[in-house]
C-alpha positions as CSV (number, residue, x, y, z in Angstrom):
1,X,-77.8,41.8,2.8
2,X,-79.3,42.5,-0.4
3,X,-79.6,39.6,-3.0
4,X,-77.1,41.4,-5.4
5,X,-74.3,41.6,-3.3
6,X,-71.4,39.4,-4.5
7,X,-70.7,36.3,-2.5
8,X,-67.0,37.7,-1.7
9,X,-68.6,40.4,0.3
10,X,-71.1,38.5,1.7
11,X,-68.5,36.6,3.6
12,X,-66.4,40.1,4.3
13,X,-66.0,40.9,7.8
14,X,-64.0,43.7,9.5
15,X,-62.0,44.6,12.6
16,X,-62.0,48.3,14.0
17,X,-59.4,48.2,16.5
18,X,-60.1,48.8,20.2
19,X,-56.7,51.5,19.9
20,X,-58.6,53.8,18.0
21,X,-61.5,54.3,19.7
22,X,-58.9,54.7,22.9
23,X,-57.7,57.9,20.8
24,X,-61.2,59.5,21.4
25,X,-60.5,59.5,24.8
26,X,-56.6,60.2,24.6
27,X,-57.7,63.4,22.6
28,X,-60.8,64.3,25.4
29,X,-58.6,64.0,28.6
30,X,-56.0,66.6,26.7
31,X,-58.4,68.8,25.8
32,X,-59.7,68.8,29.7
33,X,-56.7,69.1,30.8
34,X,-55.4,72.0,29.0
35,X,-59.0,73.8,29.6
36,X,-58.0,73.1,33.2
37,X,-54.9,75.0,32.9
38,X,-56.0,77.9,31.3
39,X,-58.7,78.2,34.0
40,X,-56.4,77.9,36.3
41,X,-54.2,80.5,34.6
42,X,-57.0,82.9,34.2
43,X,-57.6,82.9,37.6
44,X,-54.4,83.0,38.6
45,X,-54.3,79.9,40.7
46,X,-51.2,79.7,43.0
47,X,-49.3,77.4,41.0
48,X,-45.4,77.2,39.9
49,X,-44.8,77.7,37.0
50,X,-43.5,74.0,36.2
51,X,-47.1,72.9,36.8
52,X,-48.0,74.8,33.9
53,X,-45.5,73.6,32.0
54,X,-46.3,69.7,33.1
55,X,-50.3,70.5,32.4
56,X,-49.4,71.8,28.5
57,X,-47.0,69.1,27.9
58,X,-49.8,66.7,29.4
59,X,-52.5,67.9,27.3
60,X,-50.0,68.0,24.1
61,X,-48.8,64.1,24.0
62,X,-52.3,63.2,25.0
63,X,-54.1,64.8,21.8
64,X,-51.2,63.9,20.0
65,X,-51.5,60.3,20.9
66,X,-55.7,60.2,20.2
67,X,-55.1,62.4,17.4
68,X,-52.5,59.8,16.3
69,X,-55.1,56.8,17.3
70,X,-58.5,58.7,15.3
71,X,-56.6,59.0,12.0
72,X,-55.2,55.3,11.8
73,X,-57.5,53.3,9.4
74,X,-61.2,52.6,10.6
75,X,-60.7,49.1,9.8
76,X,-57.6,47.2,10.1
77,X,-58.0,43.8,9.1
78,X,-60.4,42.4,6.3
79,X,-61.3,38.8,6.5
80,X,-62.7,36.8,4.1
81,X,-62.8,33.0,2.8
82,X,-60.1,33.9,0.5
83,X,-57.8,36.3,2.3
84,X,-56.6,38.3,5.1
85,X,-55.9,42.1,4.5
86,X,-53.9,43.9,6.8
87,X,-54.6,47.9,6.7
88,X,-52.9,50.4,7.7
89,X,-52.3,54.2,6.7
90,X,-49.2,53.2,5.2
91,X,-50.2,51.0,3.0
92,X,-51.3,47.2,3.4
93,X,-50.5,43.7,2.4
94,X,-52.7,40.7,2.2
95,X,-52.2,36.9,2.5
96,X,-54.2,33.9,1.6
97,X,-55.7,31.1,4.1
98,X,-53.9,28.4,1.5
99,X,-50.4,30.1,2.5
100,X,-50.9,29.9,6.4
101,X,-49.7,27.2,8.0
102,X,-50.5,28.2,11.5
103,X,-51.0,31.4,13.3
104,X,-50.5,32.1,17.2
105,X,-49.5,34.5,19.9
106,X,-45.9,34.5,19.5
107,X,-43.9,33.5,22.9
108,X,-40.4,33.9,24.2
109,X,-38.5,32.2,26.4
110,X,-37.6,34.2,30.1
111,X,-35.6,31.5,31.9
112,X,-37.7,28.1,32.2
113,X,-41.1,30.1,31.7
114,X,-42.4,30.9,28.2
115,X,-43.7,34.9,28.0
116,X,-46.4,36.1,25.5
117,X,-45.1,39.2,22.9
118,X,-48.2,42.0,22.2
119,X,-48.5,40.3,18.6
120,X,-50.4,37.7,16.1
121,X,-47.8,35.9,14.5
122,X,-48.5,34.4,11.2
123,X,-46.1,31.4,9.6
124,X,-46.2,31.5,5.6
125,X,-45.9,28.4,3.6
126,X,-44.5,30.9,0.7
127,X,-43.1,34.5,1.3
128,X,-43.5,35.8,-2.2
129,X,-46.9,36.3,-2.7
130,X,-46.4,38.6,0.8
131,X,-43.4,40.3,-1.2
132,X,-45.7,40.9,-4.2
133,X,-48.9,42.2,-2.3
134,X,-47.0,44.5,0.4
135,X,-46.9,48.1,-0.6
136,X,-43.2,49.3,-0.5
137,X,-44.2,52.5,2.6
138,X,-45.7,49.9,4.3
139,X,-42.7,47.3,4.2
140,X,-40.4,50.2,5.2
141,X,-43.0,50.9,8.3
142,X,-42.9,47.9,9.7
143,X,-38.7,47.4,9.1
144,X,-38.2,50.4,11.9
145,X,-41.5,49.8,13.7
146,X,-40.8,45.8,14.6
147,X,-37.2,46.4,15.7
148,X,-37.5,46.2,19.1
149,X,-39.8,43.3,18.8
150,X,-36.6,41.6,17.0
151,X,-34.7,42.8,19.9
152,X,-36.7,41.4,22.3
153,X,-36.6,37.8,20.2
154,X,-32.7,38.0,20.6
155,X,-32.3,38.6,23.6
156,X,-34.4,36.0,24.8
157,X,-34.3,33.6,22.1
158,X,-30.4,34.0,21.4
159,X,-29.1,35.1,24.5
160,X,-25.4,33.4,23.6
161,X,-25.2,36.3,20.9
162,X,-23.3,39.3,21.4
163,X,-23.1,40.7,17.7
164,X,-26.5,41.5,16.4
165,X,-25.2,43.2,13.4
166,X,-26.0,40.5,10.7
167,X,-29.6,40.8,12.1
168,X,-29.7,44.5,11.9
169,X,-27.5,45.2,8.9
170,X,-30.2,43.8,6.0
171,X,-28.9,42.7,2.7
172,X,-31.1,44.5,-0.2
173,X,-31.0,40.6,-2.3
174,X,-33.0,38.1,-1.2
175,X,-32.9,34.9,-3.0
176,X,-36.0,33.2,-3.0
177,X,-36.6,29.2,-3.0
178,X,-37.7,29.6,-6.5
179,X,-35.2,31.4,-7.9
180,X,-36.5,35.0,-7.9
181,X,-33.9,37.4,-6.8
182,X,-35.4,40.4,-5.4
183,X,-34.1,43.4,-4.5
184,X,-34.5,46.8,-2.2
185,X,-37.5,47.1,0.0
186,X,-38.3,43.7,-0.7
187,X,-35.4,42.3,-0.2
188,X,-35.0,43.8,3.1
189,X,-38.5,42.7,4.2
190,X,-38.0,39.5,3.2
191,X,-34.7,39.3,5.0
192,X,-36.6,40.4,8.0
193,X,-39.4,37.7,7.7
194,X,-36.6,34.9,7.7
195,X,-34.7,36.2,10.4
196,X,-38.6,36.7,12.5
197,X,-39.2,33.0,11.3
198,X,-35.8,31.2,12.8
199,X,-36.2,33.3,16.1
200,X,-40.1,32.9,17.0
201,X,-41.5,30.6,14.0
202,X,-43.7,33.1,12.8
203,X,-43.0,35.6,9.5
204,X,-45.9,38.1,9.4
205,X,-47.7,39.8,12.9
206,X,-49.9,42.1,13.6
207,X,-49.9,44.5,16.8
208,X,-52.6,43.6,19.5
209,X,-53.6,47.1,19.1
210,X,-54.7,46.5,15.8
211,X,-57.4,44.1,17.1
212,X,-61.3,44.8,18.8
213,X,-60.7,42.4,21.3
214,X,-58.0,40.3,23.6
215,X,-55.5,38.1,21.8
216,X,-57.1,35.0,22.7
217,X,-60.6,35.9,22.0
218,X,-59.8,36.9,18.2
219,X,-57.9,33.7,18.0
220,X,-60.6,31.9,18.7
221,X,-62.9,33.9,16.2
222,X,-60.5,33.7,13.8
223,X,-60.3,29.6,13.7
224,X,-64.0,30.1,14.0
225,X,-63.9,32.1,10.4
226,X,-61.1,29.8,8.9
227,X,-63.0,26.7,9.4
228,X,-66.9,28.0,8.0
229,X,-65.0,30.2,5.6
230,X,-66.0,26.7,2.5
């Protein structure tokens, strides 16, 4: 590290996440597979022509999907003593260590046994400095992306609910503790945060896919950063 680097990005590390080098691969296996039916085309291999038709649409949502995977964000989380940054082609937000209170793999309850969901779940001591950092395409991302992970919190978590429609129909006012009214895109996320926070006790998550190794591993790293981050 050379002696003129600031202190801030001294501390700095990144995550790549493991999903994007699986696009690589996802994009490879298309491309062999559609080589393999044009081969097999060429040569006029004895094949119907609905096995054609599966090998192209094969090959298509599989270069899709790595294509979809290369072009995500090289890195997706910052970390340093100050911060976390979330990244994401849409946008980003960003929240500080003081605001954490805790952070875990969000569970759910399936009869008497407790079930993991694919997510870090983070539990704010303060949503607005999330509602000021957020960028407004990213907020609107993660309203249709994280529905069914509010569907799945329902069903398990409030299973005497038959009406979900309070849950699903988002006010655009949110009225802070503070006072703050805010409106729109923030509103709605905010909404969404409080709703995410009485159901699993976390307001923020981020996919396991977004991370460069297993859910328990990086939780381990993570409290490993958090307490050497002084």
């Amino acid at each position: 590290m050379a002696p003129n680097t600031p202190a801030h990005e001294q501390r700095r590390v990144t995550v790549t996440p493991l999903a994007r080098a699986h696009g690589v691969g996802f994009s490879a296996l298309g491309l062999v597979i559609f080589g393999v039916a044009i081969f097999l085309w060429l040569i006029s291999a004895p094949l119907p022509t609905a096995a054609y038709g599966l090998l192209y649409i094969a090959s298509a949502v599989l270069i899709f999907l790595g294509s979809a995977k290369v072009f995500e964000p090289p890195i997706s989380l910052e970390i340093t003593p100050e911060a976390i940054r979330y990244c994401h082609r849409r946008g980003y937000w960003q929240i500080t260590w003081e605001n954490i209170v805790r952070y875990d793999v969000p569970r759910v309850h399936r009869g008497l046994e407790l079930d993991d969901v694919p997510y870090i779940g983070f539990a704010l001591r303060d949503i607005e400095p999330l509602l000021a950092d957020i960028t407004p395409r990213l907020a609107v991302y993660l309203l249709s992306e994280q529905r069914h992970l509010l569907v799945v919190a329902l069903r398990h978590e409030r299973p005497d609910i038959r009406d979900y429609s309070p849950y699903f129909e988002v006010p655009d006012r949110f009225a802070a503790p503070s006072g703050t009214v805010y409106k729109g895109v923030q509103a709605m996320f905010a909404t969404r945060c409080t709703h995410f926070r009485e159901l699993l006790g976390y307001d923020l998550f981020v996919p396991v896919s977004a991370l460069d190794r297993p859910p328990d591993d990086f939780l381990r790293w993570l409290k490993q950063l958090e307490n050497t981050r002084a």
